[in-house]
C-alpha positions in Angstrom: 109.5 55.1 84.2 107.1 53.6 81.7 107.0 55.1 78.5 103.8 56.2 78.9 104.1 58.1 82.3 107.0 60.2 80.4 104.8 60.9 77.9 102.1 62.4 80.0 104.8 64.0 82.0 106.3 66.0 78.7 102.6 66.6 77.6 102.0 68.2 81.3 105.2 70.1 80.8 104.4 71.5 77.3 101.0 72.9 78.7 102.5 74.6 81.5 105.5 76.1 79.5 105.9 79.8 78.4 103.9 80.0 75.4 101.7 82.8 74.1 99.2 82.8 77.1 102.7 82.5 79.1 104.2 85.4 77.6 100.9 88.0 77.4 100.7 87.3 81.2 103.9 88.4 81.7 103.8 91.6 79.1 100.5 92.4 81.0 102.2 92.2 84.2 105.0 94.5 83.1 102.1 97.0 81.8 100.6 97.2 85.6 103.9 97.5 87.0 104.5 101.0 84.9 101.1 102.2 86.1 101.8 102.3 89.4 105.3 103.7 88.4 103.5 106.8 86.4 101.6 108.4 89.2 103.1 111.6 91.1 101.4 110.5 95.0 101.6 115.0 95.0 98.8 114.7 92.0 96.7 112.5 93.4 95.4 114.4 96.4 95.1 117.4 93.9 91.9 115.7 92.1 89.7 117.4 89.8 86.5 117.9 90.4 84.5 116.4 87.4 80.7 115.3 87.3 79.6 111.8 85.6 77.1 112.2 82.6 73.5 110.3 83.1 73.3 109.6 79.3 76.0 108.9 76.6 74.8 111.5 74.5 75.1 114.1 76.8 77.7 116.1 74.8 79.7 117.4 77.4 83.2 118.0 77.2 85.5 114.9 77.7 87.6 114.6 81.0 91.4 115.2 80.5 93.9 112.1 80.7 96.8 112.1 83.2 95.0 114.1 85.7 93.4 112.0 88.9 89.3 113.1 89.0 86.8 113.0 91.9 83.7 111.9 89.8 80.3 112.8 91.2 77.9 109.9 90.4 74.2 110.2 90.0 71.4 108.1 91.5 71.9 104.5 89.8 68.1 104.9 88.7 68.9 107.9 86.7 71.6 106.7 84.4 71.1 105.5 81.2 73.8 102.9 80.3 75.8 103.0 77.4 76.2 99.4 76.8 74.9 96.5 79.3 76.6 96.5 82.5 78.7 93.6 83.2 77.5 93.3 86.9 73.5 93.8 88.6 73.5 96.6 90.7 73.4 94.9 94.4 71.2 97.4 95.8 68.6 100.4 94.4 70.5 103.2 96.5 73.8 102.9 94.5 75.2 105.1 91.9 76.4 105.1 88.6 77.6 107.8 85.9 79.2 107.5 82.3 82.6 109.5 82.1 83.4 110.2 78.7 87.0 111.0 77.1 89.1 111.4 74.0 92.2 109.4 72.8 95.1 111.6 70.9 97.7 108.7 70.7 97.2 104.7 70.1 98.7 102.5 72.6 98.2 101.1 76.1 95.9 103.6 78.1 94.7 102.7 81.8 91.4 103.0 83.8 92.4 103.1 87.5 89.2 103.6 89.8 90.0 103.6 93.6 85.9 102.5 94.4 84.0 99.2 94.3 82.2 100.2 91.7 81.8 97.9 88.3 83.5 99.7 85.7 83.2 99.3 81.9 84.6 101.1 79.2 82.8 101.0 75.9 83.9 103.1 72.5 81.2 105.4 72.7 80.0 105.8 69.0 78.9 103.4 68.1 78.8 101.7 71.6 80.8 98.9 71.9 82.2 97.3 74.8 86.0 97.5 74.5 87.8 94.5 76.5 90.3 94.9 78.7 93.7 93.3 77.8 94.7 93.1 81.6 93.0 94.0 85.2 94.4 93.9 88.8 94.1 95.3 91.8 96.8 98.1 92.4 98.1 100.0 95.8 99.3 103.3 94.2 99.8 105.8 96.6 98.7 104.1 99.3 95.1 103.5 98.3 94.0 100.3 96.8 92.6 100.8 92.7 91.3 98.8 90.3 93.6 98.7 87.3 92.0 97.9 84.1 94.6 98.2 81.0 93.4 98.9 77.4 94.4 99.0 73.9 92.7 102.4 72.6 92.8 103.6 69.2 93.5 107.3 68.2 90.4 110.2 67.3 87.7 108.1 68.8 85.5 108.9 71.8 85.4 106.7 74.7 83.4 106.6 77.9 84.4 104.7 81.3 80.7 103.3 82.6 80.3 103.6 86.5 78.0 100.8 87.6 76.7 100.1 91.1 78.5 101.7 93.3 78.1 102.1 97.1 79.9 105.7 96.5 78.6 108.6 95.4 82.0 110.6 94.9 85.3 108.2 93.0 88.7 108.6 92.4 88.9 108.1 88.7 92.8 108.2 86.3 92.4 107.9 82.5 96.0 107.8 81.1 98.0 106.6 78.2 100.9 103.8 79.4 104.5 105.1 78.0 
């Protein structure tokens, strides 16, 4: 093997190795695997009823973490977003809603949302889109959720944004990772 050919094979090597992208795959991995681990299947067909805000500054009480909700949405038309959505709603007879909640702890929290809807979480004073260290789709409990995994800080206000969805009632879990 020419010299050059082993270089490019080393250099292919080195970008394919476990470096940091390598290794905050795999910790993000390990973090979805403990989310399906945490939910008790009994809960889950127990579901609050809880109804999605129109505006961010609604002022309604926060949603409790840990417990699965049944969201009612609105009428897409009759939400005001909180920040921009990160999807165009396919259709005008979709709905949306802004669910807002409180962190007590810092760490890992998840946003699992058995629905097609688009969902964004966004810090929800100021609002500010919060990123989401890691999403998947999830079968917990034999239903299929979206499993968005965030790092949330302490005493601040959140709200998970409900875009475009062909549902007017979700399944909706807010909880902090162990």
């Amino acid at each position: 093997m020419s010299r050059a050919a082993l270089l490019a094979l080393f250099a292919v090597a080195a970008c394919t190795g476990p470096g940091p992208a390598g290794e905050a795959a795999r910790r993000a991995d390990e973090a979805q695997a403990l989310v399906t681990r945490a939910i008790d299947c009994e809960r889950l067909g127990a579901a609050i009823d809880a109804q999605a805000e129109t505006a961010a500054d609604a002022n309604r009480a926060p949603v409790p973490l840990g417990q699965p909700l049944r969201v009612r949405l609105h009428e897409l038309r009759a939400v005001t977003p909180s920040v921009a959505p990160g999807r165009k709603e396919k259709a005008a007879d979709r709905f949306a809603g802004l669910v807002p909640f409180r962190v007590a702890a810092s760490g890992t929290h998840a946003v699992l949302l058995a629905s097609l809807a688009w969902a964004d979480l966004a810090e929800a004073n100021p609002p500010r889109l919060v990123p989401p260290q890691s999403f998947e789709w999830l079968t917990v409990c034999g239903r299929r959720f979206k499993s968005g995994l965030y790092a949330l800080e302490p005493g601040r206000e959140y709200v998970v944004q409900l875009w475009d969805s062909p549902d007017r009632e979700v399944t909706l879990i807010l909880r902090r990772l162990p």
